[in-house]
Every structure is written in C-alpha cells, then in structure tokens.
N, C-alpha and C positions, 0 to 999 in steps of 0.2 A: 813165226810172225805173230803166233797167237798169244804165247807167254808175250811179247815186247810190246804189243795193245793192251794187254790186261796190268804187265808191269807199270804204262802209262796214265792206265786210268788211277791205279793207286795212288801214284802221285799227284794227282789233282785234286783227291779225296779231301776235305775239312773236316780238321780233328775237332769238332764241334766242343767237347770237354775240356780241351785246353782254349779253346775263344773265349768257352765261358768262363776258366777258371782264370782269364785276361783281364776279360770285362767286368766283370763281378766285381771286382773291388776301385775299378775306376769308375764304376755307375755308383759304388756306395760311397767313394769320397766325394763326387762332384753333387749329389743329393745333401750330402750332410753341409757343406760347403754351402751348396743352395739355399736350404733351410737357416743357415746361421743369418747368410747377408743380406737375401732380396727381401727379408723384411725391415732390416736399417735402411734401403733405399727410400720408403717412404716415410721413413720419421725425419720432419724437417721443423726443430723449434723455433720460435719463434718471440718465449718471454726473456725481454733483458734483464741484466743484474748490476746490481752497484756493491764495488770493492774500493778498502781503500789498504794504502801502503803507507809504508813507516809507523804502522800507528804503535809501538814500542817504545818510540822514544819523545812522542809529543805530550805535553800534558793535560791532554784530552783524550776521549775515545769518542769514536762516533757510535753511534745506535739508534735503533730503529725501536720509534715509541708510538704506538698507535696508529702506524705507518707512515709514520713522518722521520723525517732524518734530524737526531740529533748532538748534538756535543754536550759529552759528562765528564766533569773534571775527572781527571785519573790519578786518583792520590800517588805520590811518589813519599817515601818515607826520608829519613835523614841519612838513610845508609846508602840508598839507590844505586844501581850500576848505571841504569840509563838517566843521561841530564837530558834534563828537558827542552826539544826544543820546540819550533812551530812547521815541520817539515811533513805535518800527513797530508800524502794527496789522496781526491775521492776520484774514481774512473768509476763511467758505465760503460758496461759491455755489450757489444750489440752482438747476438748470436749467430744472429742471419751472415755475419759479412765477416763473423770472428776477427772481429777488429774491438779496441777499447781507445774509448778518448776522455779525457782530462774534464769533468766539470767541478764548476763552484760549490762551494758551500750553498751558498744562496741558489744555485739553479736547481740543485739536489733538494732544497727544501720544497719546492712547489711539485714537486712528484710523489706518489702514491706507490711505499713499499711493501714485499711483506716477506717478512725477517725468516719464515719458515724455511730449514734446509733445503726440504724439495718444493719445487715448483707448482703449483697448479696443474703445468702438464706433466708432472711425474717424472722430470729433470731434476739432478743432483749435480753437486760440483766434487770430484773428487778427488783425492793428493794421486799421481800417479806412483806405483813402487817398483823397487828394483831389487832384483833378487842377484846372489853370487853364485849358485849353481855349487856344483859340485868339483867344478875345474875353474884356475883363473880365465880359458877361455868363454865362460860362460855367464861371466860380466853381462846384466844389464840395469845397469844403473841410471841411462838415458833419463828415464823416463820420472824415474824418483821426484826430482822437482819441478815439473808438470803438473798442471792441473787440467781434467777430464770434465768435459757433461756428461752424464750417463742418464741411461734409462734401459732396463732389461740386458738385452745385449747390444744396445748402440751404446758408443763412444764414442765421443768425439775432443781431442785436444783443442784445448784454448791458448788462444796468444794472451797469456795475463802479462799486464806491466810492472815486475818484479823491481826493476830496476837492476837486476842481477841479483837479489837477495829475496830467496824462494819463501823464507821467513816474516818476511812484512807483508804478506798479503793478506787481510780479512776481508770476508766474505760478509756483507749486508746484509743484502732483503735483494728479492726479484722486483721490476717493476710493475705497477700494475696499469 
C-alpha cells in the first residue's frame, strides 16, 4: 500500500523545468510581440496630403511653390511617347478616415502645403515591396503597388486613387 501512495504522489509531481522550458519562449514571443505593436496603438496621424494622377501624360505638372499649389508647363519634346492630354486629377487624402476625394485646381490653391517628404509629425509615404522568396510559393507581391504612411514601426496602407495604374501617382506636399 506504501509503494502505490508513494507511486501516486510522483505522479502529481510538476516537472517545474519542462513548464519552464514551455513557457519561456511563449513569454518571449508574446513580449517581443508586445513591444513591436502596443506602441502603434497610440500613433494616430492626423496631417492630410495632396496627390495627383496621370500627371505623365498632361502637359503640366503640378508643384508646390512656396506652399502654394501650382501648374508648370511640362515641356514634351518632338519625339514624345506621351501626347498630351488635360486628364491630371488632384486628390487629398484624409488620413484620419484613409479615404481620398477629388478637388479642384482652384480649391487646391487656397490651402497651405509643404512639399517635404516627411511630415511635420514624422510621416512618410512609402511604395510597398514585394519580394519572390526563394520558392514560387513564396510570392508576395501584393503589396508592391501599394502605398504605406510610416513612421518607426507603424504602418499603415492607404487607399490612393491609382485608378488602377500604381504609376500615376505623385505625391505633393502635406497640408498645413
């Protein structure tokens, strides 16, 4: 009876070394993990930006002069691939709502830009890329013609209005 009490308590024993050699590395993923994201939870920007598309084929470009928006003829030579037409549109982007809508020329001029890549708050806009890996299953190319805000380690995707061609978008000025 004494061995079959004593064989029962063994069995109840906790292999304390094998808990830890469990936990250990689920406490160091879920920390590292911690440390990446709960500080993106409070980065919330706030500065919009103005973009325009098609500008390849108009002949004008838009640009940011003093912080004003403006149109500069864009010489096309006699050989040109692209003919000229009048099809550049200007969108601003509201970050808050990652949504973009359509303004004027003229309503674009009564706002306050500034042409610098990064933001005031330390926002970038960036191409997203896609790597092939080392096997065809390791395609990710999703992301290639996307465009990102960053800062540090937040990212965030934007809905830019491409019109399906990743190529036409140029990037302005932030609003101020």
């Amino acid at each position: 009876m004494l061995q079959l009490y004593k064989a029962h308590q063994m069995t109840k024993r906790i292999n304390i070394p094998l808990v830890v050699a469990i936990l250990l590395p689920i406490a160091m993923i879920l920390f590292i993990a911690a440390s990446i994201y709960l500080p993106t939870l409070f980065i919330h920007p706030d500065q919009n930006f103005i973009y325009s598309t098609n500008s390849y084929s108009a002949p004008y470009e838009y640009v940011i002069q003093n912080g004003k928006l403006e149109k500069r003829p864009y010489p096309y030579g006699s050989n040109s691939y692209y003919k000229p037409t009048d099809s550049q549109t200007l969108f601003i982007h509201d970050v808050k709502e990652n949504k973009s809508r359509q303004i004027s020329f003229e309503e674009a001029q009564g706002l306050n830009f500034d042409p610098n890549p990064i933001s005031q708050e330390g926002f970038e806009i960036v191409q997203g890329s896609g790597s092939y890996g080392l096997f065809p299953f390791s395609y990710s190319g999703s992301s290639r013609y996307s465009h990102y805000l960053k800062k540090d380690s937040f990212s965030k995707r934007l809905n830019i209005n491409t019109a399906g061609n990743y190529y036409d978008y140029k990037f302005l000025g932030w609003v101020q």
